[in-house]
Structures are given as C-alpha cells and as structure tokens.
PDB file of N, CA, C and O in Angstrom:
ATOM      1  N   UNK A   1     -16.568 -21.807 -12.900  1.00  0.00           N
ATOM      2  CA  UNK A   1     -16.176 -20.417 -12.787  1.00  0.00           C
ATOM      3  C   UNK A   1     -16.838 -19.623 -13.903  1.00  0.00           C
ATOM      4  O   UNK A   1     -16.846 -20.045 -15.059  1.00  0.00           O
ATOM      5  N   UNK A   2     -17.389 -18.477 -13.549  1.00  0.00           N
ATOM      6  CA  UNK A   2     -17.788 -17.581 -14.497  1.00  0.00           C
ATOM      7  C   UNK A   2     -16.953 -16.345 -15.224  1.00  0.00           C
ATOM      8  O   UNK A   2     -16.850 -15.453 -14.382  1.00  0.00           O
ATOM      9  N   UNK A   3     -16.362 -15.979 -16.384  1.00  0.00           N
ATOM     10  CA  UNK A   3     -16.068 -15.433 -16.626  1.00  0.00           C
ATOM     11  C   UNK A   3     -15.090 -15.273 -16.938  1.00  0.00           C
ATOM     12  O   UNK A   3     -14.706 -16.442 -16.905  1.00  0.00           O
ATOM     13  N   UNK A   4     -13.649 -14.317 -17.488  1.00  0.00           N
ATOM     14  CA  UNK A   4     -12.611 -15.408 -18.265  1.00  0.00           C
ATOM     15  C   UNK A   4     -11.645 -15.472 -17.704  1.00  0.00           C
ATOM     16  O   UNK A   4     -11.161 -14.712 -16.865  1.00  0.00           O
ATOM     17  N   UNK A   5     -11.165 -16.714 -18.276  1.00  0.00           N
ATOM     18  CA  UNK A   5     -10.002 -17.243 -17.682  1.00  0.00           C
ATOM     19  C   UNK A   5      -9.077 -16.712 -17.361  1.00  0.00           C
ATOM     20  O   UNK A   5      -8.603 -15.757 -17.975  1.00  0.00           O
ATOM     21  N   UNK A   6      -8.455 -17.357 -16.004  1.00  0.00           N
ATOM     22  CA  UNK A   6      -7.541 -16.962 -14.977  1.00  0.00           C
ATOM     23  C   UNK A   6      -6.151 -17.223 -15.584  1.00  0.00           C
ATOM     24  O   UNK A   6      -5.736 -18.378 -15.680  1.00  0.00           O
ATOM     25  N   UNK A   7      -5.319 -16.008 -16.055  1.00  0.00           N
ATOM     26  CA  UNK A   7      -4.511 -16.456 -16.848  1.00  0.00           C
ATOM     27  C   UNK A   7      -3.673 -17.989 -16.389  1.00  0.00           C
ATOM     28  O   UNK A   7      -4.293 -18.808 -15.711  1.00  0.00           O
ATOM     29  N   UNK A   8      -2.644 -18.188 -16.702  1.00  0.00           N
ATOM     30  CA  UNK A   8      -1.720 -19.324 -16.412  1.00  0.00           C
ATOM     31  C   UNK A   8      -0.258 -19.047 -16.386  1.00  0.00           C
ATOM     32  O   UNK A   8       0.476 -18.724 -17.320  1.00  0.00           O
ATOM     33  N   UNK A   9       0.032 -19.249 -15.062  1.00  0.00           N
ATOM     34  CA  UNK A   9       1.625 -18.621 -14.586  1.00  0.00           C
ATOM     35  C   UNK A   9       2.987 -19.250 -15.822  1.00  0.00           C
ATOM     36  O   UNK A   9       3.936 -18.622 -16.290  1.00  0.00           O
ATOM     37  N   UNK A  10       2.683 -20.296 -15.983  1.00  0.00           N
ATOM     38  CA  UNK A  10       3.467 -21.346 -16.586  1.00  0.00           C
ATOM     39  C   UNK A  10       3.385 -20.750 -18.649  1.00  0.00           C
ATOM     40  O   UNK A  10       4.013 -21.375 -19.504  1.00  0.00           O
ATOM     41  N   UNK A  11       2.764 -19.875 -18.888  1.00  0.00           N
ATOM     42  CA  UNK A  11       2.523 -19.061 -20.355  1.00  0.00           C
ATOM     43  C   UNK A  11       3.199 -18.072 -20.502  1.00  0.00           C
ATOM     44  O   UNK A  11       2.688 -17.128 -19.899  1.00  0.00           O
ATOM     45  N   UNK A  12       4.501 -17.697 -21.229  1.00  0.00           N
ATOM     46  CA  UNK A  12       5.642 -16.808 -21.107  1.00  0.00           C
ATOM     47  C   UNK A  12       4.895 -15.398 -21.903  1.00  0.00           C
ATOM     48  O   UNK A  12       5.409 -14.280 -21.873  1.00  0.00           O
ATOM     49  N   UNK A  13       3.709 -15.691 -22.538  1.00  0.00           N
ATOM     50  CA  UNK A  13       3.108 -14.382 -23.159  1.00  0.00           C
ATOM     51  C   UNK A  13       2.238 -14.097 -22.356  1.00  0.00           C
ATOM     52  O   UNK A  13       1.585 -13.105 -22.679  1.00  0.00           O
ATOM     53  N   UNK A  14       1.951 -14.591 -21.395  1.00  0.00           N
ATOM     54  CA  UNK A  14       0.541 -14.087 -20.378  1.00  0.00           C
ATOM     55  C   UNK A  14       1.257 -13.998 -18.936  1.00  0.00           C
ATOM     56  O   UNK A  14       0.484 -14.197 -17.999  1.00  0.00           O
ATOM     57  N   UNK A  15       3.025 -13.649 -18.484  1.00  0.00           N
ATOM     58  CA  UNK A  15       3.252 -13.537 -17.593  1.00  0.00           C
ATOM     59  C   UNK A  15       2.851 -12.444 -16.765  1.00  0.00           C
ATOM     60  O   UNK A  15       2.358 -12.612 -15.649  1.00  0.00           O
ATOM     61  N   UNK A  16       3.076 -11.190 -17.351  1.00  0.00           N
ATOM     62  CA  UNK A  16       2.643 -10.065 -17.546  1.00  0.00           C
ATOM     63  C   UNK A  16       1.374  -9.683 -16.599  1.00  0.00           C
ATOM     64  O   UNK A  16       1.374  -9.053 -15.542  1.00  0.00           O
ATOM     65  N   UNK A  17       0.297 -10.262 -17.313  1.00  0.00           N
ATOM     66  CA  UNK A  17      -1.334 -10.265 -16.893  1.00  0.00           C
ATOM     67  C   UNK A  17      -1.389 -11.377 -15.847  1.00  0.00           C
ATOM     68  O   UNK A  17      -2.309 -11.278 -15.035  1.00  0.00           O
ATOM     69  N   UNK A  18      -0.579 -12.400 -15.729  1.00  0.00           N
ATOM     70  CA  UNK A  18      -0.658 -13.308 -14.534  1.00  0.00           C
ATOM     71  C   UNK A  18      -0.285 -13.079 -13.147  1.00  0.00           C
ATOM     72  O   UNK A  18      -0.638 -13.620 -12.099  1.00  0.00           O
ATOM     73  N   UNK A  19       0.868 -11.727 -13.534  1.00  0.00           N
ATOM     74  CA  UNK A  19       1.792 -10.982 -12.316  1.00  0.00           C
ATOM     75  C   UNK A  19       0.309 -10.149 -11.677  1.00  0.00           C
ATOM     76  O   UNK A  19      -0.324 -10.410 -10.654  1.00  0.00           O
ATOM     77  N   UNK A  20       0.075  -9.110 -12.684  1.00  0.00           N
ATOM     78  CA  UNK A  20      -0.923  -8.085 -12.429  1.00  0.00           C
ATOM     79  C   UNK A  20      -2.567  -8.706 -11.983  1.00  0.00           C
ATOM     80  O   UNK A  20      -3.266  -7.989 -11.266  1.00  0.00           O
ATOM     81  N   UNK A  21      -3.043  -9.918 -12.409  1.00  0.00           N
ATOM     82  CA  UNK A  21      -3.999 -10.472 -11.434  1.00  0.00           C
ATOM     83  C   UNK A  21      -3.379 -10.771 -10.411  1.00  0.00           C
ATOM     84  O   UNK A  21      -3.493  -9.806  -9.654  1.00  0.00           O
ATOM     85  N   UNK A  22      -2.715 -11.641  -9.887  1.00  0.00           N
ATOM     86  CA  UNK A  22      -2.307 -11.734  -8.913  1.00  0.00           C
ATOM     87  C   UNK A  22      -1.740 -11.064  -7.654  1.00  0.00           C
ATOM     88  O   UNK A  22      -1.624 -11.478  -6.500  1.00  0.00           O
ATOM     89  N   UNK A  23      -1.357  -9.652  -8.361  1.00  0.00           N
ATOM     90  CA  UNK A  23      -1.046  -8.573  -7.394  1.00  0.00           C
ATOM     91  C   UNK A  23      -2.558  -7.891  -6.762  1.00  0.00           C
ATOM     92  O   UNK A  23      -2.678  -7.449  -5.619  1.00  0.00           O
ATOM     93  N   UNK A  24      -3.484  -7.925  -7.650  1.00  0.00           N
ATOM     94  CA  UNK A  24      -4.486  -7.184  -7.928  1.00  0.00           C
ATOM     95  C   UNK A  24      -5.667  -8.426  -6.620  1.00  0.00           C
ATOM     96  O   UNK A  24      -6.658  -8.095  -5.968  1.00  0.00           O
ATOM     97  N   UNK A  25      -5.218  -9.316  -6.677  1.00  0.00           N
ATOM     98  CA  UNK A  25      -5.885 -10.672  -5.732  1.00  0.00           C
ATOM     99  C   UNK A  25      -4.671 -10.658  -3.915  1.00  0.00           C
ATOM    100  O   UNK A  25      -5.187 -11.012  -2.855  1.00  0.00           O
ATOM    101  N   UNK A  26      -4.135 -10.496  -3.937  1.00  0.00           N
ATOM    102  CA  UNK A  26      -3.499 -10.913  -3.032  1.00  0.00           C
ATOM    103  C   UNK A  26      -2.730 -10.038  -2.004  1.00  0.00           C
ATOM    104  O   UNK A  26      -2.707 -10.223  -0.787  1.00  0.00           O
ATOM    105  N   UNK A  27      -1.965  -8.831  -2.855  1.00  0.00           N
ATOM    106  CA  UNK A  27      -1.306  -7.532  -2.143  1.00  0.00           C
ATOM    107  C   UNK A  27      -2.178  -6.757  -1.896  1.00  0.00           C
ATOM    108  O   UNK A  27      -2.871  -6.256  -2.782  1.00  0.00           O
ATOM    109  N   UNK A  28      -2.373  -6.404  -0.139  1.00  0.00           N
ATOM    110  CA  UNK A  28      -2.841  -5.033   0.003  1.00  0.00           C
ATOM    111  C   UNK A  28      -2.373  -4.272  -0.427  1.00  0.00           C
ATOM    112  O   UNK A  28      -1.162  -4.211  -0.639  1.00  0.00           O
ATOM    113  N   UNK A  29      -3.635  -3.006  -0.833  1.00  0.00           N
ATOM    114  CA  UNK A  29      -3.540  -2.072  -1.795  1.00  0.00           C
ATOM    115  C   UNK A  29      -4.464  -1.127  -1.618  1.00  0.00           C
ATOM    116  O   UNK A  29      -5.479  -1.623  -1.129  1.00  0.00           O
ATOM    117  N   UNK A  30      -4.596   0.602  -1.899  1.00  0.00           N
ATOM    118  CA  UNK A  30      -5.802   1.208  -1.766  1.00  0.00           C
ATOM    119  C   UNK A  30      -5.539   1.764  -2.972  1.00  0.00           C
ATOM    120  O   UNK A  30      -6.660   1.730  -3.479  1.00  0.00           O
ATOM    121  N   UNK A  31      -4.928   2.181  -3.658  1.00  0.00           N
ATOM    122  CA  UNK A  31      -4.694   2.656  -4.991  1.00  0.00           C
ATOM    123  C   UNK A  31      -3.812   2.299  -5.921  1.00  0.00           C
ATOM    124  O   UNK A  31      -2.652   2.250  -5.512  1.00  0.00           O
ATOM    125  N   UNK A  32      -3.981   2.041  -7.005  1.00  0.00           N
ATOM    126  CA  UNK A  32      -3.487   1.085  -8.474  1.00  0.00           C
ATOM    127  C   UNK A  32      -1.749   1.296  -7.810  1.00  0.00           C
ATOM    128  O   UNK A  32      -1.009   0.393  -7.418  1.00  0.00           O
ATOM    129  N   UNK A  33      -1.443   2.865  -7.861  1.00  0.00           N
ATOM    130  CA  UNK A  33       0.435   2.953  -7.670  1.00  0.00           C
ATOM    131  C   UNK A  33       1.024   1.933  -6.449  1.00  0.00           C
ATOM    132  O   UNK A  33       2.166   1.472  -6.447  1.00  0.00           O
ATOM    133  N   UNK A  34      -0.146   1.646  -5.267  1.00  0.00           N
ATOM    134  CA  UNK A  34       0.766   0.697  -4.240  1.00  0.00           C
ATOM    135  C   UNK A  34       0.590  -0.653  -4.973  1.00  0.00           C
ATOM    136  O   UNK A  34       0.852  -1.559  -4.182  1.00  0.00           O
ATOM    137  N   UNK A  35       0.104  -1.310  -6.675  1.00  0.00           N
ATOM    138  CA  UNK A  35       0.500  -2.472  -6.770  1.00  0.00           C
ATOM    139  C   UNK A  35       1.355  -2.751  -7.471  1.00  0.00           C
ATOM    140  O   UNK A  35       1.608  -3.955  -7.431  1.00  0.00           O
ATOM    141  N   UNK A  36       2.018  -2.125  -8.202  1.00  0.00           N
ATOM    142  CA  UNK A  36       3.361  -2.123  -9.001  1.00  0.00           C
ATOM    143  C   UNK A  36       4.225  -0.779  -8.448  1.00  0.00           C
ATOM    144  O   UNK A  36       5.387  -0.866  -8.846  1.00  0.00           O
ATOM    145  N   UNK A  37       4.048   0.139  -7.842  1.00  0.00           N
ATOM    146  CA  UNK A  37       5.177   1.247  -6.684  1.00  0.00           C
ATOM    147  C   UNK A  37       6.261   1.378  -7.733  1.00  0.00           C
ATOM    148  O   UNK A  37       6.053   1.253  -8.940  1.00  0.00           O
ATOM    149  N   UNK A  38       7.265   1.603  -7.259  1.00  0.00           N
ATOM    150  CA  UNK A  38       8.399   1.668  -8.703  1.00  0.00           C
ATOM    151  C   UNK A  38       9.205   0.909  -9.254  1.00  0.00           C
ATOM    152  O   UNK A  38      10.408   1.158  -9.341  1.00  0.00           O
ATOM    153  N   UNK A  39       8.567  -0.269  -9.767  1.00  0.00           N
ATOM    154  CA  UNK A  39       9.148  -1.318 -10.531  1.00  0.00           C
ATOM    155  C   UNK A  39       9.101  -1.246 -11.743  1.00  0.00           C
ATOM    156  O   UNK A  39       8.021  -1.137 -12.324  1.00  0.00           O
ATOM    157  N   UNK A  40       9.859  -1.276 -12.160  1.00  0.00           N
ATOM    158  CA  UNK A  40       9.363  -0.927 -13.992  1.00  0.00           C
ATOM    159  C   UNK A  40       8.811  -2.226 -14.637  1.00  0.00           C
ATOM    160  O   UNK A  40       8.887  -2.288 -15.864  1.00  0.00           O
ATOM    161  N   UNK A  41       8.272  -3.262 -13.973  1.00  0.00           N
ATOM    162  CA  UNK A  41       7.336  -4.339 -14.751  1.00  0.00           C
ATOM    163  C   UNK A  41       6.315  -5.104 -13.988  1.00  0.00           C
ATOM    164  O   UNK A  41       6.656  -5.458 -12.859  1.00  0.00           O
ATOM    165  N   UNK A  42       5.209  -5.400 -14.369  1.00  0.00           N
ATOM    166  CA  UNK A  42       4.425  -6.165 -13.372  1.00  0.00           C
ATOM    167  C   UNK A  42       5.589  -7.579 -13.002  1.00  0.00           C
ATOM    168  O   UNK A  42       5.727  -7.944 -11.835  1.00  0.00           O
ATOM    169  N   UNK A  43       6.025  -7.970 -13.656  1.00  0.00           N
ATOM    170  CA  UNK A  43       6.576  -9.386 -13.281  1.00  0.00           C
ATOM    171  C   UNK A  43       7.714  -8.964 -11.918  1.00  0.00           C
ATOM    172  O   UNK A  43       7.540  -9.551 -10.850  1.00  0.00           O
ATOM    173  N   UNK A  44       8.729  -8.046 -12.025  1.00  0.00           N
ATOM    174  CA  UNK A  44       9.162  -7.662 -11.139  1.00  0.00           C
ATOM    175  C   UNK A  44       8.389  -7.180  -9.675  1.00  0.00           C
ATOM    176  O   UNK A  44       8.703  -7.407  -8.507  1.00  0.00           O
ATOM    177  N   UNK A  45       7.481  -6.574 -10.142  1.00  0.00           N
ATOM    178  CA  UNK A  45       7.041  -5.950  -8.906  1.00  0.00           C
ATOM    179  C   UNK A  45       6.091  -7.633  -8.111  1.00  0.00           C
ATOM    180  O   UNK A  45       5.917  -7.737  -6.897  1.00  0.00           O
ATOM    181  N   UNK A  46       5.707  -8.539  -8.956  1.00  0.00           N
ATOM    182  CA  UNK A  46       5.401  -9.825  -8.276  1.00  0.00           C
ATOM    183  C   UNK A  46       6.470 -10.424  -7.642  1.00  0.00           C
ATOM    184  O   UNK A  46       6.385 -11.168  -6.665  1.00  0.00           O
ATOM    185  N   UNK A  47       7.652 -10.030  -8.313  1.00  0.00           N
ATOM    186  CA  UNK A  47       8.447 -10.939  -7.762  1.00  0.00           C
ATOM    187  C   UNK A  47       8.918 -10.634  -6.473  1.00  0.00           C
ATOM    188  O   UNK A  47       9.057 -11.607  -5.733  1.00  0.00           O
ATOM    189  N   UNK A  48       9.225  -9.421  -5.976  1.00  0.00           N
ATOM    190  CA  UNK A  48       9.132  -8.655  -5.061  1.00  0.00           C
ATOM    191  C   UNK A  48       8.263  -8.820  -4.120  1.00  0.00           C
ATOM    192  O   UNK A  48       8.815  -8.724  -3.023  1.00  0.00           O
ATOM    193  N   UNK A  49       7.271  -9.004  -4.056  1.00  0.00           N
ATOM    194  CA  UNK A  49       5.836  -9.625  -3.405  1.00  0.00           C
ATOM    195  C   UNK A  49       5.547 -10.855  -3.167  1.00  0.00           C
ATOM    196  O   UNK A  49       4.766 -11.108  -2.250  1.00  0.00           O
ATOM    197  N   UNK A  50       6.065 -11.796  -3.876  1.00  0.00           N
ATOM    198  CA  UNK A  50       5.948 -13.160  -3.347  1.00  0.00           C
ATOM    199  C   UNK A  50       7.496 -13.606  -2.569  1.00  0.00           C
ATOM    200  O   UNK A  50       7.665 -14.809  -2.372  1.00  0.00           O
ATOM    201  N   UNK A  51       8.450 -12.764  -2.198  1.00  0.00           N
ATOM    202  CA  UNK A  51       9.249 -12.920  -1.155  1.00  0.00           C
ATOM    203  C   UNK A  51       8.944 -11.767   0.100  1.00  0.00           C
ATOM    204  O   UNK A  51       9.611 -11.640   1.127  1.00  0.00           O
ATOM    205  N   UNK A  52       7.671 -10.931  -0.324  1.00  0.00           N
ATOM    206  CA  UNK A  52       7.940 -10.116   1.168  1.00  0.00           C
ATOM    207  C   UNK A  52       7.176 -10.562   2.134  1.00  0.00           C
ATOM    208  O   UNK A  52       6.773 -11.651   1.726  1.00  0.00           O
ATOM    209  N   UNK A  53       6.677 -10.338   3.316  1.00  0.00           N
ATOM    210  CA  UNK A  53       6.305 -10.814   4.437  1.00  0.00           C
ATOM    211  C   UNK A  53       4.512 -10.830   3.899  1.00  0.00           C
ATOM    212  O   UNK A  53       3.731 -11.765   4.076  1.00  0.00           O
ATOM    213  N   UNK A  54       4.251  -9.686   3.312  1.00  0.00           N
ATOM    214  CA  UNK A  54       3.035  -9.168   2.876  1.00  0.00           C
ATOM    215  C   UNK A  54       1.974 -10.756   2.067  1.00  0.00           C
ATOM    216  O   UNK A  54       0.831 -11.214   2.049  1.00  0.00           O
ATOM    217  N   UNK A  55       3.179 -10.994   1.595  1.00  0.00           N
ATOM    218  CA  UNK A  55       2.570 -12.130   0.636  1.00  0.00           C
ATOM    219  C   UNK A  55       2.363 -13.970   1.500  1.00  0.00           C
ATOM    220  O   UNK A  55       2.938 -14.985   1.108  1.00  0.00           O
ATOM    221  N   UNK A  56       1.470 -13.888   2.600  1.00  0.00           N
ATOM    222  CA  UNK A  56       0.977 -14.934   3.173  1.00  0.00           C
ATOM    223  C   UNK A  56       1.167 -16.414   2.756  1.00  0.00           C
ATOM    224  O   UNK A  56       0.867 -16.539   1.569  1.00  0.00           O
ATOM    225  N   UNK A  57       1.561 -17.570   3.321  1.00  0.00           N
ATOM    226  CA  UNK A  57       1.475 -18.786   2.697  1.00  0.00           C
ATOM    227  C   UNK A  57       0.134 -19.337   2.592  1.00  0.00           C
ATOM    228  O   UNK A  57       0.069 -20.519   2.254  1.00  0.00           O
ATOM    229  N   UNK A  58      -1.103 -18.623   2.848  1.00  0.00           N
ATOM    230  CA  UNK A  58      -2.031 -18.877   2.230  1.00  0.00           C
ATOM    231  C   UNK A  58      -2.848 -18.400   0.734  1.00  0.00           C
ATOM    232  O   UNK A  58      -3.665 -18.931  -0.019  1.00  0.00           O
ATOM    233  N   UNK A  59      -2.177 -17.201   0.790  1.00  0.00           N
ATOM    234  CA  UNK A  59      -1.553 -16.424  -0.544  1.00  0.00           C
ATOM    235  C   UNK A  59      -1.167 -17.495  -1.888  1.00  0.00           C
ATOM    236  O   UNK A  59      -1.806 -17.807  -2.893  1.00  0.00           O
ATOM    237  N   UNK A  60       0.316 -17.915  -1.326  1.00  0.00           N
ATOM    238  CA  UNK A  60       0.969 -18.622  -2.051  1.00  0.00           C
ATOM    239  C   UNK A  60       0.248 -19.967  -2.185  1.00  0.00           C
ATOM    240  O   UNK A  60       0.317 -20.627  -3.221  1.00  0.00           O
ATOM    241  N   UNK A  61      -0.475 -20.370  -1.060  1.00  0.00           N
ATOM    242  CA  UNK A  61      -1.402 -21.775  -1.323  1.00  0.00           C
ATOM    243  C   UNK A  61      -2.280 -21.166  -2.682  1.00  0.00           C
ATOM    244  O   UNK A  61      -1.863 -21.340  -3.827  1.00  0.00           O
ATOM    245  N   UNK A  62      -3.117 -20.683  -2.483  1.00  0.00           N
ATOM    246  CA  UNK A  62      -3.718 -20.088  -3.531  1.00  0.00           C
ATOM    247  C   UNK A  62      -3.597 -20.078  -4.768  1.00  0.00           C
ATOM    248  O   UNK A  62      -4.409 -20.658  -5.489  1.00  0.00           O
ATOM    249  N   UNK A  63      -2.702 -19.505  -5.170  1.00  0.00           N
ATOM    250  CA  UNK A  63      -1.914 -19.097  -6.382  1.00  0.00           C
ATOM    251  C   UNK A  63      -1.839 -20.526  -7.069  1.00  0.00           C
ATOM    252  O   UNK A  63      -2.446 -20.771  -8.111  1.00  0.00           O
ATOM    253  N   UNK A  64      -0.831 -21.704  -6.222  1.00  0.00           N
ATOM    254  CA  UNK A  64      -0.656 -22.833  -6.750  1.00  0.00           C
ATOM    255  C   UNK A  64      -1.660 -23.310  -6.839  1.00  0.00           C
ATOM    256  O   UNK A  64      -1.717 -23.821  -7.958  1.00  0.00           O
ATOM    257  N   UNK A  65      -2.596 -23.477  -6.279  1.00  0.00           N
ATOM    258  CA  UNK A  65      -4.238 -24.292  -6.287  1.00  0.00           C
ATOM    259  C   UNK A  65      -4.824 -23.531  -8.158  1.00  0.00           C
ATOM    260  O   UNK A  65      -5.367 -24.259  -8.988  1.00  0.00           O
ATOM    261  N   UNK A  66      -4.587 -22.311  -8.367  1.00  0.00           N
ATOM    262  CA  UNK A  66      -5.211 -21.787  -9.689  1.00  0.00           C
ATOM    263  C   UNK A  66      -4.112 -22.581 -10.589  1.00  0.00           C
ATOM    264  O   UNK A  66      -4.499 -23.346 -11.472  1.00  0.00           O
ATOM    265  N   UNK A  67      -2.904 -22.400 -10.367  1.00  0.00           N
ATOM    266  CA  UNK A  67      -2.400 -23.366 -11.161  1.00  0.00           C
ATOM    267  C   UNK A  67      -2.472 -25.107 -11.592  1.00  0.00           C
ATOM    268  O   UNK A  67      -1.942 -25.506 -12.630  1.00  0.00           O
ATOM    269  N   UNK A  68      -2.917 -25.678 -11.008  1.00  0.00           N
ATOM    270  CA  UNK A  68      -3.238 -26.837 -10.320  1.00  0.00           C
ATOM    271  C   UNK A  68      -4.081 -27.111 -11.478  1.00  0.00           C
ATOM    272  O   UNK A  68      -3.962 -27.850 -12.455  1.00  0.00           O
ATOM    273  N   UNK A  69      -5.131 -26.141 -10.996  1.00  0.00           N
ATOM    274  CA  UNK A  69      -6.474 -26.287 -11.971  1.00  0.00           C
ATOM    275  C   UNK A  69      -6.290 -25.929 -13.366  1.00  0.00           C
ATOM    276  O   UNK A  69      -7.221 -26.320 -14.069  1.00  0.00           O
ATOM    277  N   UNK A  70      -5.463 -25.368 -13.917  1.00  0.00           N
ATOM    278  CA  UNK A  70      -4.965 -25.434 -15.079  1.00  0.00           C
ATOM    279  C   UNK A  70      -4.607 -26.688 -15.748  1.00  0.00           C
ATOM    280  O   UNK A  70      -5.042 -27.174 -16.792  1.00  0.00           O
ATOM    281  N   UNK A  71      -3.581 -27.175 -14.793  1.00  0.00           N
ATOM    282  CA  UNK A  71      -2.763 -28.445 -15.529  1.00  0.00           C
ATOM    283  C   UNK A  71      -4.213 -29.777 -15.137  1.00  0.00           C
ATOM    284  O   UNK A  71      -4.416 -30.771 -15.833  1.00  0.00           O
ATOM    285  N   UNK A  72      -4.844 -29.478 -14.148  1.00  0.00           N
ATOM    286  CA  UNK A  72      -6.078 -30.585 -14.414  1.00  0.00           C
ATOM    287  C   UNK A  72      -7.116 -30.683 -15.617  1.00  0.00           C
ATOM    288  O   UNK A  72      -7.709 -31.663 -16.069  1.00  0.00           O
ATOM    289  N   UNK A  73      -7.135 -29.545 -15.929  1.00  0.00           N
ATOM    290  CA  UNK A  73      -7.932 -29.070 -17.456  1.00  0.00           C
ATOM    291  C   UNK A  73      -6.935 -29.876 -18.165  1.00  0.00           C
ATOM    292  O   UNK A  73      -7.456 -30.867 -18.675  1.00  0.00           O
ATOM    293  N   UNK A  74      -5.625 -29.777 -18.373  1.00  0.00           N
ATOM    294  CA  UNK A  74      -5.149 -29.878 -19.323  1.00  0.00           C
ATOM    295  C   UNK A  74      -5.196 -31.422 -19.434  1.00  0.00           C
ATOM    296  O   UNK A  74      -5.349 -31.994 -20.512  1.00  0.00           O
ATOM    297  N   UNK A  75      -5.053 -32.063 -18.237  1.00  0.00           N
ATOM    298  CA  UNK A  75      -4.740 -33.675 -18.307  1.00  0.00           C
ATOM    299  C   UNK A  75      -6.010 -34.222 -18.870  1.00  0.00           C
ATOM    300  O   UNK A  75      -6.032 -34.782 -19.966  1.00  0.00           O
ATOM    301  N   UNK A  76      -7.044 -34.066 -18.140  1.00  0.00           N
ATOM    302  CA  UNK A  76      -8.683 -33.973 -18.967  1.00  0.00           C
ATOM    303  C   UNK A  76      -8.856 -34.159 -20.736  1.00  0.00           C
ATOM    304  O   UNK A  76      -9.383 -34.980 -21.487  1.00  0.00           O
ATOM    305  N   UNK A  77      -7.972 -32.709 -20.894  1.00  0.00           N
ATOM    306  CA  UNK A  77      -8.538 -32.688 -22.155  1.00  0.00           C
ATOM    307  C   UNK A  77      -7.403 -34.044 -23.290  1.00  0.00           C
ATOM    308  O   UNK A  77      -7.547 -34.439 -24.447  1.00  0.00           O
ATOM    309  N   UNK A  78      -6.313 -34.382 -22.163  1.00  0.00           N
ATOM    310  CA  UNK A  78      -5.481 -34.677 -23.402  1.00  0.00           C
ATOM    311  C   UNK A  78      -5.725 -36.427 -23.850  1.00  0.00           C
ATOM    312  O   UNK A  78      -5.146 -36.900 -24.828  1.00  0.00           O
TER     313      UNK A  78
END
C-alpha cells in the first residue's frame, strides 16, 4: 500500500480518524455535511451507519479485512 496508514479501529486515540475514514470509504455521500449530518462526533455518526441499511455486508467485510491486516503486521513483527 502506498501512502499512510489506514488508521486501526482497535486504537482508542485514533477512533475518531478511524470513524471519519471509514465514513469517508463506505457511506454515500455528495457533500462533507451528509457524512457526519447531526451527530455531534465522528464515532457516533459511524455508529449510526454501521447499523443502517446503507452500510452493506460487503462494507462491513471490508472494514474487518483492514483490520485483519493490522493484527497480521502485528503478529509478523512480534
């Protein structure tokens, strides 16, 4: 992969930026306000999105596959 890293869902200081890629990858959207609408946090407004219809189980395949590849780095390195 080129370029930087895809945060990691499982990092309580990078939830934040993990919500907001992921909204930014997965929820249709034509302008920034339909990806957080009126939630007062990216993590909320994900959370919201990975129970609505919008959010595909190929979506959700996804998501876990970037995670995946995290914890395979990690086993690698340890």
């Amino acid at each position: 992969m080129i370029g930087p890293a895809l945060p990691r869902r499982d990092r309580p200081s990078l939830r934040a930026k993990y919500c907001r890629l992921m909204l930014i990858f997965f929820k249709p959207w034509r302008n920034v306000e339909d990806l957080r609408e009126d939630h007062p946090s990216w993590s909320e407004a994900f959370d919201v999105f990975l129970h609505s219809p919008a959010c595909t189980q190929t979506a959700k395949t996804l998501m876990r596959n970037m995670q995946v590849f995290h914890e395979c780095k990690d086993s690698r390195d340890e």
